[in-house]
C-alpha positions as CSV (number, residue, x, y, z in Angstrom):
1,X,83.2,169.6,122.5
2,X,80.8,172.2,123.7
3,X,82.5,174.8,123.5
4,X,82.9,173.7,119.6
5,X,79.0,173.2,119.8
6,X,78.7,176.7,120.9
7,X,80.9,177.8,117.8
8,X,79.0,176.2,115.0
9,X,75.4,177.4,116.3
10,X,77.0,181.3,116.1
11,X,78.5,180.7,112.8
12,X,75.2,179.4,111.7
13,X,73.2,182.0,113.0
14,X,75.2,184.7,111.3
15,X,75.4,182.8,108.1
16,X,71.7,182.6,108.5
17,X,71.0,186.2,108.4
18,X,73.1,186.7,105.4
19,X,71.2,184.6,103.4
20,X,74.4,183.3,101.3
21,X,74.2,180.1,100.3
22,X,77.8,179.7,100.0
23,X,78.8,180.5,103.2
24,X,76.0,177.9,104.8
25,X,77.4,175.4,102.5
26,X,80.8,175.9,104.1
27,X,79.0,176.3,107.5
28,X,78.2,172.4,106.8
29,X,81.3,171.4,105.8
30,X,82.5,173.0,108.7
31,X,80.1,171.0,111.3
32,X,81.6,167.8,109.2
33,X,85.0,168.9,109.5
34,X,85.0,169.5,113.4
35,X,83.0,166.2,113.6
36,X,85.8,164.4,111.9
37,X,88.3,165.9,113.7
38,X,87.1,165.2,117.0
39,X,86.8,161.5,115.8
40,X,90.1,161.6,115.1
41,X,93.3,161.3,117.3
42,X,94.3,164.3,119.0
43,X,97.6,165.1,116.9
44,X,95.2,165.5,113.6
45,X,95.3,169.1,112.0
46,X,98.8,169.8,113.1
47,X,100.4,171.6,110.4
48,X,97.2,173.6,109.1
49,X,98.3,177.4,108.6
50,X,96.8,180.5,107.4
51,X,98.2,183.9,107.9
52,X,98.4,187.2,106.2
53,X,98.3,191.2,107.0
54,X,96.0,193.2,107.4
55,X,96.9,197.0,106.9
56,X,100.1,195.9,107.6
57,X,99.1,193.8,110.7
58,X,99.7,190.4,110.8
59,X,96.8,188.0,111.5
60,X,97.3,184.1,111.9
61,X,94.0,182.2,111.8
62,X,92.4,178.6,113.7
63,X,91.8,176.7,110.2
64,X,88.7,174.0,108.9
65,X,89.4,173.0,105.5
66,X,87.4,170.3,103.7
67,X,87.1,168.9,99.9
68,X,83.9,168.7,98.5
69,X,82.2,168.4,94.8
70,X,85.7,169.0,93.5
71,X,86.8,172.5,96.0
72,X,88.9,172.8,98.9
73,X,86.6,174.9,101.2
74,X,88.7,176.7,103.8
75,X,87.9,178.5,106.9
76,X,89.7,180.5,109.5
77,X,88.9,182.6,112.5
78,X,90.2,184.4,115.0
79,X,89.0,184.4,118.5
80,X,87.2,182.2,121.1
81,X,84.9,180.7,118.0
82,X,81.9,181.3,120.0
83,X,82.2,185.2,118.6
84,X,85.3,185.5,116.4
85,X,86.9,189.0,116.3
86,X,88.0,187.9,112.5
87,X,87.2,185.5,109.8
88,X,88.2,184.6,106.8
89,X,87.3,181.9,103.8
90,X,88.0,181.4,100.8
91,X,88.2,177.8,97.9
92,X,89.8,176.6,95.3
93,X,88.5,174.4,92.4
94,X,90.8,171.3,92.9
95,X,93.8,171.1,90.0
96,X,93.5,174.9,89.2
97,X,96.8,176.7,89.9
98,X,96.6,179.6,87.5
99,X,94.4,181.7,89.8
100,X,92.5,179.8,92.1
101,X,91.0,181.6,95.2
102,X,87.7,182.1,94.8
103,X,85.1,183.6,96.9
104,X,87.3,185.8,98.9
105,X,85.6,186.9,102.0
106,X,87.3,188.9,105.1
107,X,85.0,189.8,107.8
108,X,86.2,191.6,111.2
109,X,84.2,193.5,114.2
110,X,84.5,196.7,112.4
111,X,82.2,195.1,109.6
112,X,79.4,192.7,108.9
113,X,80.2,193.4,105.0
114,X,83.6,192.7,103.4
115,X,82.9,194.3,99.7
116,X,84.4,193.3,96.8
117,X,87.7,191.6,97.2
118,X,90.3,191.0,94.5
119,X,92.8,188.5,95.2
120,X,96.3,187.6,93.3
121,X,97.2,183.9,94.8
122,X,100.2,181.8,93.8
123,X,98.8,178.2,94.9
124,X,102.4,175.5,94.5
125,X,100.0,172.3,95.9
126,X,95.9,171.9,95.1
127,X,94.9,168.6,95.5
128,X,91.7,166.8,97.4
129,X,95.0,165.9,99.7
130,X,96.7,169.2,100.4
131,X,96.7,173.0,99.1
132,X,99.1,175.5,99.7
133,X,100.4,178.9,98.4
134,X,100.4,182.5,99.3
135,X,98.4,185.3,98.2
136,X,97.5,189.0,98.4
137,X,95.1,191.9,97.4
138,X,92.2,194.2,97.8
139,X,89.0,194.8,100.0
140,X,86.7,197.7,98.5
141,X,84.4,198.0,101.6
142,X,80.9,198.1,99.8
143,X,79.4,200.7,102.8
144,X,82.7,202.9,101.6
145,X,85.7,204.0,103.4
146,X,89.5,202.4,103.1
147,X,90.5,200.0,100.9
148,X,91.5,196.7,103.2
149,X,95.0,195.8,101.7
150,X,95.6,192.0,102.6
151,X,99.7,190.8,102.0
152,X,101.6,188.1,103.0
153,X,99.0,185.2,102.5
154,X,100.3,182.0,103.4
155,X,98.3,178.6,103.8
156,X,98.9,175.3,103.9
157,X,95.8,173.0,104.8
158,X,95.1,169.1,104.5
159,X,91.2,169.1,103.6
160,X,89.1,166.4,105.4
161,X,86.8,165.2,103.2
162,X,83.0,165.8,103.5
163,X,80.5,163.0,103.7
């Protein structure tokens, strides 16, 4: 439990200096998220995936997802938590399977600044009870340099629900 402690004060102080709403209001759904889970038993979150490539370099991520004002919010990191080498997030307006990722967002140690991602998903379940699909795209670093090709998405989360 500390240790998660630990992990939700660093995520906070980075989503402080941002100054992204967004991301602090999935920072909070996050704290309610781990607080549900450790109130849960100790099987719960089994089955939560999310995983793509990177350049061509697969990545599989620790997951939070949570439903709230009618979006799955989900999280993923790589790393001890406390400082993760990579992090990604992403939601989804609940019942929308045409397009639905929204507010892409890949961050790794190389960059405090992901740019502007375009992202092609193919979602088969969004519910409040369970989303899953695949997806792929684009990273235009906004400081320049390569684009950040992302394939192979795959997820498949059970959202906690906030409040």
């Amino acid at each position: 439990m500390f240790e998660t402690i630990k992990i939700l004060i660093d995520l906070y102080l980075k989503l402080f200096q941002t100054n992204n709403m967004k991301k602090l209001l999935l920072f909070i759904s996050a704290i309610v998220t781990v607080a549900s889970l450790h109130s849960c038993s100790s099987d719960s979150g089994s089955g939560q995936s999310l995983s793509f490539k990177v350049n061509g370099v697969q990545k599989s991520f620790r997951v939070v997802a949570e439903y709230a004002n009618s979006k799955t919010y989900i999280y993923g990191y790589i790393g001890n938590g406390v400082n993760p080498t990579e992090v990604v997030e992403f939601n989804m307006q609940v019942g929308d399977t045409t397009n639905p990722v929204e507010d892409f967002s890949y961050h790794n140690n190389e960059s405090n600044d992901n740019g502007t991602a375009t992202v092609i998903s193919n979602v088969t379940s969004n519910t409040s009870n369970k989303a899953e699909g695949t997806f792929s795209g684009t990273i235009i670093p906004s400081g320049g340099g390569e684009a950040i090709i992302i394939s192979d998405g795959k997820f498949s989360v059970t959202p906690k629900f906030a409040g």
